[in-house]
Residue frames as a rotation matrix with the C-alpha (Angstrom) as fourth column:
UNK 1
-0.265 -0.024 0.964 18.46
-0.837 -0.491 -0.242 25.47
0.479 -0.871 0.110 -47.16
UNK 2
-0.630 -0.081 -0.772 18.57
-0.333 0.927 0.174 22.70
0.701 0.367 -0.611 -44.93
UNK 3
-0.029 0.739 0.673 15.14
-0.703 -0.494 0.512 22.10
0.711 -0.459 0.534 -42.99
UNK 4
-0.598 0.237 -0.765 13.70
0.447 0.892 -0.073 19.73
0.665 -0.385 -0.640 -39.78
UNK 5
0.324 0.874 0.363 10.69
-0.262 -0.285 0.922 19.45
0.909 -0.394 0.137 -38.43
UNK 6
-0.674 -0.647 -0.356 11.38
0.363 0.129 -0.923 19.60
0.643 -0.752 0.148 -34.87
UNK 7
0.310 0.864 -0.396 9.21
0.946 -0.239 0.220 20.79
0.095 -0.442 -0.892 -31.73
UNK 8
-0.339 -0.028 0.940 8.49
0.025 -0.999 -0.021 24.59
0.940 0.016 0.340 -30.88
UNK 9
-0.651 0.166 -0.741 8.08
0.758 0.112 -0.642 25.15
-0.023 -0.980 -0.199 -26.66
UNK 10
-0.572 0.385 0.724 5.42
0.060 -0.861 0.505 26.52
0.818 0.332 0.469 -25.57
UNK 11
0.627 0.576 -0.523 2.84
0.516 0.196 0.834 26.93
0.583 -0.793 -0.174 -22.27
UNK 12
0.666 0.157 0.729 3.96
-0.318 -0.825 0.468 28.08
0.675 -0.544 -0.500 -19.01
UNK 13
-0.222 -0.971 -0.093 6.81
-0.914 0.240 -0.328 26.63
0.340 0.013 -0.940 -16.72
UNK 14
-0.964 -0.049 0.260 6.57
-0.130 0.943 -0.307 23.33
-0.230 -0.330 -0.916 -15.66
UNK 15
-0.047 0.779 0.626 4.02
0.366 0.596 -0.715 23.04
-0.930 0.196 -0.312 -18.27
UNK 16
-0.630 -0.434 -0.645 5.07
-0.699 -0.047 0.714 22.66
-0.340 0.900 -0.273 -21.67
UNK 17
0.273 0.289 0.918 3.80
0.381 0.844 -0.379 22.13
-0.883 0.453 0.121 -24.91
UNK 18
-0.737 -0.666 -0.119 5.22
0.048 -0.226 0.973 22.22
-0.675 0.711 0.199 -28.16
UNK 19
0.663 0.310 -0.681 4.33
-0.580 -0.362 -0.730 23.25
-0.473 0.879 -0.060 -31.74
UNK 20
0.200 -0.335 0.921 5.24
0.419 0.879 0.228 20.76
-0.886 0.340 0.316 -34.63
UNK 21
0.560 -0.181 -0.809 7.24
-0.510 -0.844 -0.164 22.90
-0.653 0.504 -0.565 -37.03
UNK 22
0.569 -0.667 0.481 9.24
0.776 0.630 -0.045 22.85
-0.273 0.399 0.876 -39.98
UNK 23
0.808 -0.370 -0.459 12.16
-0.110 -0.860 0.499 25.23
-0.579 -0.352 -0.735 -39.56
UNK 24
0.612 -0.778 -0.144 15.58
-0.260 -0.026 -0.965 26.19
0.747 0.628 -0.218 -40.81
UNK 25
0.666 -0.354 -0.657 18.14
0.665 0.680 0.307 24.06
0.338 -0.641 0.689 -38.71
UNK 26
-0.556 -0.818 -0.147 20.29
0.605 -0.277 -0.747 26.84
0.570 -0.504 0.649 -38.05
UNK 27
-0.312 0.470 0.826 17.46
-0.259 -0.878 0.402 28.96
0.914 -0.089 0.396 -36.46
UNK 28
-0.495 0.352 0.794 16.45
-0.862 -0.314 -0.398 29.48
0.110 -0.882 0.459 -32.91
UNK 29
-0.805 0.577 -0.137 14.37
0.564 0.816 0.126 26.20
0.185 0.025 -0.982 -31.29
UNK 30
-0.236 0.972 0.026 11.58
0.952 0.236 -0.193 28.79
-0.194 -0.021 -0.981 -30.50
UNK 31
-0.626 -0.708 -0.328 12.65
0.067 -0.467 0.882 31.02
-0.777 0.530 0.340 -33.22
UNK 32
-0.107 0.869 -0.483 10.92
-0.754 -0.388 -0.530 31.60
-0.648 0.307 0.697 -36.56
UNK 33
-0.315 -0.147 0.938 9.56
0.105 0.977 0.188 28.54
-0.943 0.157 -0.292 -38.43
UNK 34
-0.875 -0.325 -0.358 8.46
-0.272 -0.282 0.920 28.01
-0.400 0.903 0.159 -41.67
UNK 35
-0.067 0.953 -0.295 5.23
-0.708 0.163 0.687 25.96
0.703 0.255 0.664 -41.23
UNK 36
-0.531 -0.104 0.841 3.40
-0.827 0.281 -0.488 24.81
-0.186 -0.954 -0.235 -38.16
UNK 37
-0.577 0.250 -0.777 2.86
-0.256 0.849 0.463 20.98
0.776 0.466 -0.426 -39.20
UNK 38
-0.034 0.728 -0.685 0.75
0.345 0.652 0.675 20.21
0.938 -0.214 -0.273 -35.43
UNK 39
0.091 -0.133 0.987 0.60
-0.843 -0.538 0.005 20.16
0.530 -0.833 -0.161 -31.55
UNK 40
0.415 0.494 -0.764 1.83
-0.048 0.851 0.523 18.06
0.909 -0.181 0.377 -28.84
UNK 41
0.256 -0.060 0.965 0.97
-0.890 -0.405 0.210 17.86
0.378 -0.912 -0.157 -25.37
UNK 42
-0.434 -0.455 -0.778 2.96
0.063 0.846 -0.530 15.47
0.899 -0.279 -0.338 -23.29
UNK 43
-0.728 0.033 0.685 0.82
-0.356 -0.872 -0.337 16.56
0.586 -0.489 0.646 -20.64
UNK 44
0.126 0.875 -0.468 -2.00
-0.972 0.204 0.121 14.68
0.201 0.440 0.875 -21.05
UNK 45
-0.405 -0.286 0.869 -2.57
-0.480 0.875 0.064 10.76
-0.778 -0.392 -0.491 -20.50
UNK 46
0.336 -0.582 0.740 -2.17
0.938 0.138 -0.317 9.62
0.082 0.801 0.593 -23.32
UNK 47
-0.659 -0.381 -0.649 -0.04
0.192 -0.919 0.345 12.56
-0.728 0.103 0.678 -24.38
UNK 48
0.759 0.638 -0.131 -2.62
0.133 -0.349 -0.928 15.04
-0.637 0.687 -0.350 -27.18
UNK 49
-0.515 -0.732 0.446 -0.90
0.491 0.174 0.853 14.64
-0.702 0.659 0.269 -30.68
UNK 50
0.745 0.665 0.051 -2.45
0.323 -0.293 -0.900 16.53
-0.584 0.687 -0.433 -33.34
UNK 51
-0.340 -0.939 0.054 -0.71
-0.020 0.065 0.998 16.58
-0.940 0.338 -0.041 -36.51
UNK 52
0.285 0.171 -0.943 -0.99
-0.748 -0.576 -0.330 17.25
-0.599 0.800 -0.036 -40.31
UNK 53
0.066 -0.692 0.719 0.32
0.178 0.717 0.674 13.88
-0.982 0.083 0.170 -41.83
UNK 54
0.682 0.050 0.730 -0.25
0.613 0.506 -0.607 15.25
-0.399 0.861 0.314 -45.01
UNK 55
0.973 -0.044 0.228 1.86
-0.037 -0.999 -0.034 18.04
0.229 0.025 -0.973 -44.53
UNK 56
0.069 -0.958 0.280 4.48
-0.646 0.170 0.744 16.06
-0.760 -0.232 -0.607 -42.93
UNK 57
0.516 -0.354 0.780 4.77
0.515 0.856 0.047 13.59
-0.684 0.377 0.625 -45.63
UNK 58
0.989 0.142 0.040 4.96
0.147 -0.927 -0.344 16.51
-0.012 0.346 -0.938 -47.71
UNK 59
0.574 -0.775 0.265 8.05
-0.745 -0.628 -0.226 18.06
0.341 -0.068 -0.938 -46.16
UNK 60
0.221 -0.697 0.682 9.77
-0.268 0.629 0.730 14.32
-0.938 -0.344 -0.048 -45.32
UNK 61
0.468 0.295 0.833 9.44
0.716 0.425 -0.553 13.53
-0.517 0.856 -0.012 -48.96
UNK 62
0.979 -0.193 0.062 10.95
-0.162 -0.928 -0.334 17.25
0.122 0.317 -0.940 -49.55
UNK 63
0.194 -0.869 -0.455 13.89
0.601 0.472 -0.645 15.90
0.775 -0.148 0.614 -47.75
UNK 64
0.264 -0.169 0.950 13.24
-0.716 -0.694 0.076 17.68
0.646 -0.700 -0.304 -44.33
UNK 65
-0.376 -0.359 -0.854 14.81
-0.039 0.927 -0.373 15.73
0.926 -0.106 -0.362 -41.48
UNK 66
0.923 0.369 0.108 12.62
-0.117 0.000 0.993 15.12
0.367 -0.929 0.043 -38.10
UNK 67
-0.429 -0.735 0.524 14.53
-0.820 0.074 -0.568 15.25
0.379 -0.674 -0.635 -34.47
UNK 68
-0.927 -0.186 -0.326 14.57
0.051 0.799 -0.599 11.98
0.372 -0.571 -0.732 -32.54
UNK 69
-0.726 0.635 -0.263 11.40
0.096 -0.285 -0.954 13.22
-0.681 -0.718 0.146 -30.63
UNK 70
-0.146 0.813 -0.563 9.34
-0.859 -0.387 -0.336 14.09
-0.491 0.435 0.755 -33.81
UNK 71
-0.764 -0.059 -0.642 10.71
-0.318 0.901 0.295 11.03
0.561 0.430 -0.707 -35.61
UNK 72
-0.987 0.043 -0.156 9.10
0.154 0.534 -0.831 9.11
0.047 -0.845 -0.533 -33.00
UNK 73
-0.290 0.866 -0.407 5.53
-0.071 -0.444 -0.893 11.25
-0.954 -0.230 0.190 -33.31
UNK 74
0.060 0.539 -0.840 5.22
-0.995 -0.032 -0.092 11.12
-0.076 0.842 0.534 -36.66
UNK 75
-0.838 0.068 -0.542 5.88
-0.090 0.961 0.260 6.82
0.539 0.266 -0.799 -36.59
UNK 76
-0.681 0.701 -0.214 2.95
0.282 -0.018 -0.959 7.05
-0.676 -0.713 -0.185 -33.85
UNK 77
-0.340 0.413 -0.845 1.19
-0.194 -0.910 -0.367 9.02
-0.920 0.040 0.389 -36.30
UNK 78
0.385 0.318 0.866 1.65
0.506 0.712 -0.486 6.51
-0.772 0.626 0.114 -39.25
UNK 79
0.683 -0.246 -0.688 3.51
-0.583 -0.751 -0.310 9.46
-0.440 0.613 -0.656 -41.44
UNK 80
-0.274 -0.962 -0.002 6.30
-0.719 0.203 0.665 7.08
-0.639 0.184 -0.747 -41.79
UNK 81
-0.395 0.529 0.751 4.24
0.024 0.823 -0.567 4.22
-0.919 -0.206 -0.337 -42.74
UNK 82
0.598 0.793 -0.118 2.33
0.210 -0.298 -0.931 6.20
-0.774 0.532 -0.345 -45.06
UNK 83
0.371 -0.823 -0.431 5.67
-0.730 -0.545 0.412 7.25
-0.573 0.162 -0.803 -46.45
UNK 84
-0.510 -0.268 0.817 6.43
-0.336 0.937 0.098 3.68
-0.792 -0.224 -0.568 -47.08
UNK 85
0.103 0.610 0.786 3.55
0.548 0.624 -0.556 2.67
-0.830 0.488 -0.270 -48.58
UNK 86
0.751 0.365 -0.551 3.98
-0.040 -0.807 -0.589 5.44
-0.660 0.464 -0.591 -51.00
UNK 87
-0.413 -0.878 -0.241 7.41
-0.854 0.282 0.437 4.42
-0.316 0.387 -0.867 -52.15
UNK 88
-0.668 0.001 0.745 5.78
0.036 0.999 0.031 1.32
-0.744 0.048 -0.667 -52.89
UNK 89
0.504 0.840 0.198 3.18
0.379 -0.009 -0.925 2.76
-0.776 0.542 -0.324 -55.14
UNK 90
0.708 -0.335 -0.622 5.79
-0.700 -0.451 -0.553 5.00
-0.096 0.827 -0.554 -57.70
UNK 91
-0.542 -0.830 0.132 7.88
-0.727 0.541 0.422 1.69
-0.421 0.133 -0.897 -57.64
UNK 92
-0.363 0.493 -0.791 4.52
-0.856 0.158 0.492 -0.30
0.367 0.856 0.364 -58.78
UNK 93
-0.944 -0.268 -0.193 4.45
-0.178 0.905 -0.385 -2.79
0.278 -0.329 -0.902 -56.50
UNK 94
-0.259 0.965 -0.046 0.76
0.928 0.236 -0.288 -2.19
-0.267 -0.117 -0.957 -55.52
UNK 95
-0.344 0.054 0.937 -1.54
0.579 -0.774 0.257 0.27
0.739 0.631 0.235 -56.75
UNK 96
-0.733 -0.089 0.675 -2.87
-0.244 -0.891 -0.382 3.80
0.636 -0.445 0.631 -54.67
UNK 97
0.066 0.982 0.175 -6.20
-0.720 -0.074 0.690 2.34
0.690 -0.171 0.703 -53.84
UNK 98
0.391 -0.382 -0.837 -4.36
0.554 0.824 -0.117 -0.57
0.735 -0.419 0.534 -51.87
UNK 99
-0.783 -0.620 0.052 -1.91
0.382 -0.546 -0.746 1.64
0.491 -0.564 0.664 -50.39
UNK 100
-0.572 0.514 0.639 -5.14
-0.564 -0.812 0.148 3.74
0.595 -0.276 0.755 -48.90
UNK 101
0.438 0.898 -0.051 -6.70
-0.562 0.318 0.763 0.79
0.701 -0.306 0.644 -47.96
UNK 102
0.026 -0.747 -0.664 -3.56
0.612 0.537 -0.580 -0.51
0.790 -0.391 0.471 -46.04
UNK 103
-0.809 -0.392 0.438 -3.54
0.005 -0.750 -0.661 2.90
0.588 -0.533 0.609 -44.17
UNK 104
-0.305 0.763 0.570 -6.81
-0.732 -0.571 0.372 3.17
0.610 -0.304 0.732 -43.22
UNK 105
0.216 0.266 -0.940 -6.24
0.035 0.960 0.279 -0.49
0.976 -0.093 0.198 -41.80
UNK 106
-0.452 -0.844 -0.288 -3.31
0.501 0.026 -0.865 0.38
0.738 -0.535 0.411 -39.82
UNK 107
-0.647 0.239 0.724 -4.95
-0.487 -0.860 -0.152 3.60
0.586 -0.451 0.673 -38.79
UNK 108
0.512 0.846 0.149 -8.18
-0.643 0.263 0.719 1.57
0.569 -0.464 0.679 -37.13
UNK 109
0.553 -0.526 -0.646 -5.97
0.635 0.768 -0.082 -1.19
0.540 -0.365 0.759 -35.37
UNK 110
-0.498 -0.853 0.154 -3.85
0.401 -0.385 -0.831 1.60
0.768 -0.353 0.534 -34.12
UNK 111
-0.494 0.549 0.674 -6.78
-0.617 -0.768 0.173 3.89
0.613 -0.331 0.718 -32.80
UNK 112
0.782 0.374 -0.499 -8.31
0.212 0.592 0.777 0.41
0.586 -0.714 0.384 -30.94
UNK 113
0.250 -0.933 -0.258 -4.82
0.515 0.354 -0.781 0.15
0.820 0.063 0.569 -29.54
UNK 114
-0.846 -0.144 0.513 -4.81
-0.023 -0.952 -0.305 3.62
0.532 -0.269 0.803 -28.20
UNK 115
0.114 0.947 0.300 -8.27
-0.639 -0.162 0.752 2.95
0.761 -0.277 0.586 -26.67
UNK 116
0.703 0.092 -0.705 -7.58
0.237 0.904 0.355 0.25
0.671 -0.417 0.614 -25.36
UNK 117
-0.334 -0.934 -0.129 -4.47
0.601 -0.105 -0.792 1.93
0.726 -0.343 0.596 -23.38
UNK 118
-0.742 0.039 0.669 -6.77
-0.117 -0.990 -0.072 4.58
0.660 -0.132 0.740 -21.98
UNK 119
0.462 0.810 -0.361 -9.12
-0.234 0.504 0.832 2.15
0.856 -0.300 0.422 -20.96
UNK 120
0.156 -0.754 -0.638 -6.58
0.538 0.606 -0.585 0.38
0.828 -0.252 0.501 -19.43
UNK 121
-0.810 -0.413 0.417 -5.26
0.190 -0.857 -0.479 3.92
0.555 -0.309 0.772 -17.90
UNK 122
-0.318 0.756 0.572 -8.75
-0.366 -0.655 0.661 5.02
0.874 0.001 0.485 -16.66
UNK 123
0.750 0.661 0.014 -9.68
-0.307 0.329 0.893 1.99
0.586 -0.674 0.449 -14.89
UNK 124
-0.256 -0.961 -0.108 -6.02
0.664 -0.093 -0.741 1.77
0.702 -0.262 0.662 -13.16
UNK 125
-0.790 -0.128 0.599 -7.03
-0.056 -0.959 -0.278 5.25
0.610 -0.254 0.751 -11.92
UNK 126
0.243 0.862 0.446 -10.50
-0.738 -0.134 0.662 4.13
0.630 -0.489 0.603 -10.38
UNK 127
0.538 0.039 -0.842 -9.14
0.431 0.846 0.315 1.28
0.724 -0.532 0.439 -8.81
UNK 128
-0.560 -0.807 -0.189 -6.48
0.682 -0.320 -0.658 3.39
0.470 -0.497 0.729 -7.12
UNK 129
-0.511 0.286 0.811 -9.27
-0.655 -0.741 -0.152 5.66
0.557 -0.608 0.565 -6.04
UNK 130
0.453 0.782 -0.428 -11.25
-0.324 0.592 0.738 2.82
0.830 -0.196 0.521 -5.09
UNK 131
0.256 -0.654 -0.712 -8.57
0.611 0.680 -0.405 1.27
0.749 -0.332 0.574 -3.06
UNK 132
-0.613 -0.616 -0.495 -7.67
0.615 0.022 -0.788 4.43
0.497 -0.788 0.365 -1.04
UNK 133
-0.134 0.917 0.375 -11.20
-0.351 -0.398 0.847 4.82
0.927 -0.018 0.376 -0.06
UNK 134
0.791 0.224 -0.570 -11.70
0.303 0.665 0.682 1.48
0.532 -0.712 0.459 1.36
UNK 135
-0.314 -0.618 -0.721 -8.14
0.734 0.324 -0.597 2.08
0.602 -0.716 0.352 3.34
UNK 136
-0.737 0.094 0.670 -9.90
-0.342 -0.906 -0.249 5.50
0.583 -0.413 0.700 4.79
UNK 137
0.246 0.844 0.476 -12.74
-0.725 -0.166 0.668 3.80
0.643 -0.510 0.572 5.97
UNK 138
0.343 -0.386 -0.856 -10.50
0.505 0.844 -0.179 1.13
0.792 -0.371 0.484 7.44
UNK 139
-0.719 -0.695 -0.004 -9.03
0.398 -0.407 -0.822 3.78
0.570 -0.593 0.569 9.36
UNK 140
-0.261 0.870 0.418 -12.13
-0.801 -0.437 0.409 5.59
0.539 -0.228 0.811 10.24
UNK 141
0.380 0.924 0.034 -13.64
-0.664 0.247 0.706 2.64
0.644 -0.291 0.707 11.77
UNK 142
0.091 -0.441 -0.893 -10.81
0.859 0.489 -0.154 1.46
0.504 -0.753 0.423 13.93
UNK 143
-0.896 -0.139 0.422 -10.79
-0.106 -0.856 -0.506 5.27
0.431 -0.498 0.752 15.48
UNK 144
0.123 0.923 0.365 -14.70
-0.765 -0.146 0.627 5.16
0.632 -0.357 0.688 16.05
UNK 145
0.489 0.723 -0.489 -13.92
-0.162 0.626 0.763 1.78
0.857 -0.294 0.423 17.66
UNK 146
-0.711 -0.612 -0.347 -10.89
0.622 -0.317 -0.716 3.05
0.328 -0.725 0.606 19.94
UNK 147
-0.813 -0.025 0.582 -13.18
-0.068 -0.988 -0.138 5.47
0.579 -0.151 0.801 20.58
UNK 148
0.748 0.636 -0.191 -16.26
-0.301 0.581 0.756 3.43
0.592 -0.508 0.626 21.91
UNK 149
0.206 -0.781 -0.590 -14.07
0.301 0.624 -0.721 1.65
0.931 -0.029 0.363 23.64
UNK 150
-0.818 -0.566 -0.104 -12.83
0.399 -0.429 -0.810 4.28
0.414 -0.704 0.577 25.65
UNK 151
-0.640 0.612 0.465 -16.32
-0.514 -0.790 0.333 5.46
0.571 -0.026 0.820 26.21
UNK 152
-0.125 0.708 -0.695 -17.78
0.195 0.704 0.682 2.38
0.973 -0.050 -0.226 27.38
UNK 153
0.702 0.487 0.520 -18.70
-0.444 -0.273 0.854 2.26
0.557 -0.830 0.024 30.83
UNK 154
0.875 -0.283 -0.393 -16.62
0.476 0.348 0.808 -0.45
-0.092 -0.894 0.439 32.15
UNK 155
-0.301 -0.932 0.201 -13.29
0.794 -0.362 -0.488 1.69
0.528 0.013 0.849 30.65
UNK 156
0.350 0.111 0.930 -15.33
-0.413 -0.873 0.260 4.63
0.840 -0.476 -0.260 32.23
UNK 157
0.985 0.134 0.107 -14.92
-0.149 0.356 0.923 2.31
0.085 -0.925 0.370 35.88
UNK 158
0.477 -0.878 -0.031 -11.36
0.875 0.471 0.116 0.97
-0.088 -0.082 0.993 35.56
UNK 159
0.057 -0.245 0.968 -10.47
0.067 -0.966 -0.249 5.37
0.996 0.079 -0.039 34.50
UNK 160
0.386 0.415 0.824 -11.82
-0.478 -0.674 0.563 5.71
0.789 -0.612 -0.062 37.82
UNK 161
0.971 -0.235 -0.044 -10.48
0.188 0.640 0.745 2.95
-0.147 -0.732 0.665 40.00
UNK 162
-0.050 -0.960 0.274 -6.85
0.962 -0.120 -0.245 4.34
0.268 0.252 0.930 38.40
UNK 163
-0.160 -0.300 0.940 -7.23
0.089 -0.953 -0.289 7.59
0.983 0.038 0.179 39.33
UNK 164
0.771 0.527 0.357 -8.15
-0.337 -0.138 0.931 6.57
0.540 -0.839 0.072 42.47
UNK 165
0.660 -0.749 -0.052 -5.20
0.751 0.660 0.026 4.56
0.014 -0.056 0.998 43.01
UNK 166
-0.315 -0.793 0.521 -2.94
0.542 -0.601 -0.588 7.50
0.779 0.097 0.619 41.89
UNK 167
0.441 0.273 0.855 -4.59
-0.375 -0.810 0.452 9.83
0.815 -0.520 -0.255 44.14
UNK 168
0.922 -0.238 0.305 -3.69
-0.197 0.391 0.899 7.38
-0.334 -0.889 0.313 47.10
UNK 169
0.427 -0.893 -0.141 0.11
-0.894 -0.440 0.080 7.32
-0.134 0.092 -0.987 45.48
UNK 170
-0.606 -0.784 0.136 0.23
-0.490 0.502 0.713 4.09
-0.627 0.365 -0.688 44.60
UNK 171
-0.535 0.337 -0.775 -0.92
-0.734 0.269 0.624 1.71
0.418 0.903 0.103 41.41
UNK 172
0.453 0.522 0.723 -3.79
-0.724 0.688 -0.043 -1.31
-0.520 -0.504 0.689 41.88
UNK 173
0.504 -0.544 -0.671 -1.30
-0.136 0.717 -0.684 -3.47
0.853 0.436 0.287 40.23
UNK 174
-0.651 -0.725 0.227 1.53
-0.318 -0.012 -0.948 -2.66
0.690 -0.689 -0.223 43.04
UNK 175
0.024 0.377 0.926 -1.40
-0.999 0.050 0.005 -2.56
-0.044 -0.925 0.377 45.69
UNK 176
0.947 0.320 -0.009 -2.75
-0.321 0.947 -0.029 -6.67
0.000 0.031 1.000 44.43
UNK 177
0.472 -0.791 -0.389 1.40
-0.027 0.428 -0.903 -7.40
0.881 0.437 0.181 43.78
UNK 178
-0.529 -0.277 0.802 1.66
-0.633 -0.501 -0.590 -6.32
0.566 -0.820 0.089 47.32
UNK 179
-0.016 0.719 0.695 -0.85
-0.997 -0.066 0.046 -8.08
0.078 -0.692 0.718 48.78
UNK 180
0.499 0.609 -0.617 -0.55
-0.809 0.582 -0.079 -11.81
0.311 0.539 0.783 47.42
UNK 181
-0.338 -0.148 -0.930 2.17
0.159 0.964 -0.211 -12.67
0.928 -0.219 -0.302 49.15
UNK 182
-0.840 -0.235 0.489 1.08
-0.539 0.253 -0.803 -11.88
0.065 -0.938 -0.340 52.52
UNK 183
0.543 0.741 -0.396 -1.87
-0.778 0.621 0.096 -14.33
0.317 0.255 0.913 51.49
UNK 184
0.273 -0.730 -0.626 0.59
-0.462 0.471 -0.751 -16.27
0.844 0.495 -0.209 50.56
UNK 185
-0.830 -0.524 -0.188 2.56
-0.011 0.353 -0.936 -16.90
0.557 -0.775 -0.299 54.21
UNK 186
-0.398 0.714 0.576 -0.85
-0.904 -0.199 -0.379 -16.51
-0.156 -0.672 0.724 55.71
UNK 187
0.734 0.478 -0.482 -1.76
-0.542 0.841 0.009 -19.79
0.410 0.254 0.876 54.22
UNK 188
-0.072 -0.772 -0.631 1.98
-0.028 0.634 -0.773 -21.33
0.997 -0.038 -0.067 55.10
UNK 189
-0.842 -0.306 0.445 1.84
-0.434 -0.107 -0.895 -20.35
0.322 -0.946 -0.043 58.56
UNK 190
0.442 0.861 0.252 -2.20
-0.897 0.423 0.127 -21.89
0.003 -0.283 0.959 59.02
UNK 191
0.680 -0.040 -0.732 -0.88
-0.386 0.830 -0.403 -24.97
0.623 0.557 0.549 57.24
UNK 192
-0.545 -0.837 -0.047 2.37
-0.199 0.184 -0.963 -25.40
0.814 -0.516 -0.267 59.52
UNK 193
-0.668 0.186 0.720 0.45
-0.741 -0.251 -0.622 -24.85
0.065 -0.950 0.306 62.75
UNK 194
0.523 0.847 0.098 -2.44
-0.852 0.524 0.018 -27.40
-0.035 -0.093 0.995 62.12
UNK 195
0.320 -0.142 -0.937 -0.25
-0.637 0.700 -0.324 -30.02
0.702 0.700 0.133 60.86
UNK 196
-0.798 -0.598 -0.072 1.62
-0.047 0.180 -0.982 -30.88
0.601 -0.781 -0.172 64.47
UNK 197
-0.499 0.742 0.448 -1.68
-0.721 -0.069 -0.690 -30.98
-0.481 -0.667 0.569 66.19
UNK 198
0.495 0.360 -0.791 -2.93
-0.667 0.740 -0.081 -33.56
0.556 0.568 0.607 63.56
UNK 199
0.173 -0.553 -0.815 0.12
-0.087 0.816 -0.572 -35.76
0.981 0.170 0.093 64.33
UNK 200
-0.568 -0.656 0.497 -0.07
-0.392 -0.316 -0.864 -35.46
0.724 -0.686 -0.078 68.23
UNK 201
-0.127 0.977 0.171 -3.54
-0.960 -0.078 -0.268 -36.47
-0.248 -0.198 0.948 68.26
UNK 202
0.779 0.531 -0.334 -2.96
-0.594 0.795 -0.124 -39.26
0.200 0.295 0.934 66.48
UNK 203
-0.575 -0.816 -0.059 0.52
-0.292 0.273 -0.917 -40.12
0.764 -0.510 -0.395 68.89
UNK 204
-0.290 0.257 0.922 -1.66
-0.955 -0.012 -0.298 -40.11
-0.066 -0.966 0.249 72.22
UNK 205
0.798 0.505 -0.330 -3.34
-0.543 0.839 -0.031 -43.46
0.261 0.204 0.943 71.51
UNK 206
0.345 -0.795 -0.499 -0.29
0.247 0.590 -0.769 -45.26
0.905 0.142 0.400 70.52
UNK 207
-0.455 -0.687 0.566 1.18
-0.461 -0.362 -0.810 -43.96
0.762 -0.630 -0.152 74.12
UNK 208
-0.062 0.486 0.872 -1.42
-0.984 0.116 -0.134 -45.18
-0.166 -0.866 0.471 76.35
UNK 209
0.840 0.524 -0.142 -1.72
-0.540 0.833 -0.116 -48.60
0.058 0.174 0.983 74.68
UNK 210
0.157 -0.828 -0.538 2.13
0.173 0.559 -0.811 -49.01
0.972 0.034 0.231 75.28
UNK 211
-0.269 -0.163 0.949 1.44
-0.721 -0.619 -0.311 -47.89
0.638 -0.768 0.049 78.61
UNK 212
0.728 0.636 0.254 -1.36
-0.683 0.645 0.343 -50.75
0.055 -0.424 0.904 79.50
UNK 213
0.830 0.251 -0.498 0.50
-0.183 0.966 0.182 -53.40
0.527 -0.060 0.848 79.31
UNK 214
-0.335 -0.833 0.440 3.81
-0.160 -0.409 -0.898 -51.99
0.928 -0.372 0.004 81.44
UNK 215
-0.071 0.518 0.852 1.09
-0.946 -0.306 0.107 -51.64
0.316 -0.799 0.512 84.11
UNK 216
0.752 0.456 -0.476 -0.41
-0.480 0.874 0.079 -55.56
0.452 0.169 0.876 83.18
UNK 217
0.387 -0.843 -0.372 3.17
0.005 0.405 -0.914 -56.45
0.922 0.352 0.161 84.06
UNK 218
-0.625 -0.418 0.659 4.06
-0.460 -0.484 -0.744 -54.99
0.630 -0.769 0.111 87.20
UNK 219
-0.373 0.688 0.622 1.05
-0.877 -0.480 0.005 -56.36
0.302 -0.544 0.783 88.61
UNK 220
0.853 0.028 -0.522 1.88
-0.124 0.981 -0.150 -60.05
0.508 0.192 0.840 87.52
UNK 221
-0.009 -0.930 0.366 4.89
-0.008 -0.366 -0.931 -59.36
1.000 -0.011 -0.004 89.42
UNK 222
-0.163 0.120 0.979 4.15
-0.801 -0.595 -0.061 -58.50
0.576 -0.795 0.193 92.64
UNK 223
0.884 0.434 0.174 2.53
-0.466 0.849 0.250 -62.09
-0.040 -0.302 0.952 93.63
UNK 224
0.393 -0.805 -0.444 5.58
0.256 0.559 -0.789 -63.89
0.883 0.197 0.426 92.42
UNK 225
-0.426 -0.606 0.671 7.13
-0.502 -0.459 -0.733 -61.82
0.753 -0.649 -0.108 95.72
């Protein structure tokens, strides 16, 4: 009969987890199995693996064949490995007590590994809360300071000088945009008017002294008759 160990679905909908089985390939996927070799939750950060490795060498060594997906859990798991190292002991190449002490390397070096990912994972996860703390209180404290703002007194005075304005139907922008130029021509029309009274004043002189000597003349004149 020809077997693989393969997952078994379980949980609720859009939350699955499986059962690590070893079934008859032509049976149902969540169908009857023959022996439940673990659990694993993909759910989880890491994902939760729990798993029998002697059980699965066991039934890989039987000649059961894993799906893609268990493959894959049991190499995580070191089943293959172990598998490995075992072929290497009935072939002589090193003896059991090696082979155990190779695993139990692998295993520690893996299991830092795996810490070290979660670590990794954890503080990722505080920094991201950290991060959209500080942008809340960034926000928070430009509202409170739009809000002062608008409370202050002199925005309380300028509120009021605009609503006065509207009430009278027109804006203190238009009113001052309105007013500046007749400032304006009020200054051009001072400025024009003084300037001719400058230069008339300072004509009269220059007339009488071309007068005096017209006079000086005639009067040198007269004798000569």
């Amino acid at each position: 009969m020809p077997t693989k160990i393969r997952l078994q679905r379980h949980g609720r909908k859009s939350y699955a987890f499986f059962h690590i089985v070893v079934a008859d390939s032509r049976a149902p996927r969540d169908g009857k199995n023959i022996e439940k070799l673990g659990v694993y939750n993909p759910n989880t950060n890491p994902a939760t693996i729990e798993l029998d490795v002697d059980g699965a060498l066991r039934w890989l060594e039987n000649g059961a064949q894993p799906t893609d997906t268990c493959r894959a859990i049991l190499s995580y798991k070191g089943v293959l490995y172990k598998k490995h190292l075992s072929g290497g002991v009935k072939k002589g190449a090193f003896s059991q007590e090696e082979a155990d002490a190779r695993f139990d390397k692998w295993l520690n070096e893996k299991s830092n590994k795996i810490q070290e990912g979660a670590n990794a994972i954890s503080k990722a996860q505080d920094k991201a809360k950290a991060d959209a703390l500080k942008s809340e209180e960034v926000k928070k404290a430009a509202i409170a300071a739009k809000v002062a703002a608008k409370n202050s007194p002199l925005a309380e005075e300028v509120e009021g000088a605009t609503e006065e304005a509207t009430e009278e139907g027109e804006a203190p922008a238009e009113v001052a945009a309105e007013a500046a130029p007749e400032v304006v021509a009020e200054e051009a029309v001072t400025a024009v008017e003084e300037a001719p009274a400058v230069e008339a004043v300072a004509e009269e002189p220059a007339a009488e002294e071309a007068a005096a000597p017209a006079e000086e003349a005639k009067e040198e004149e007269k004798p000569a008759e």
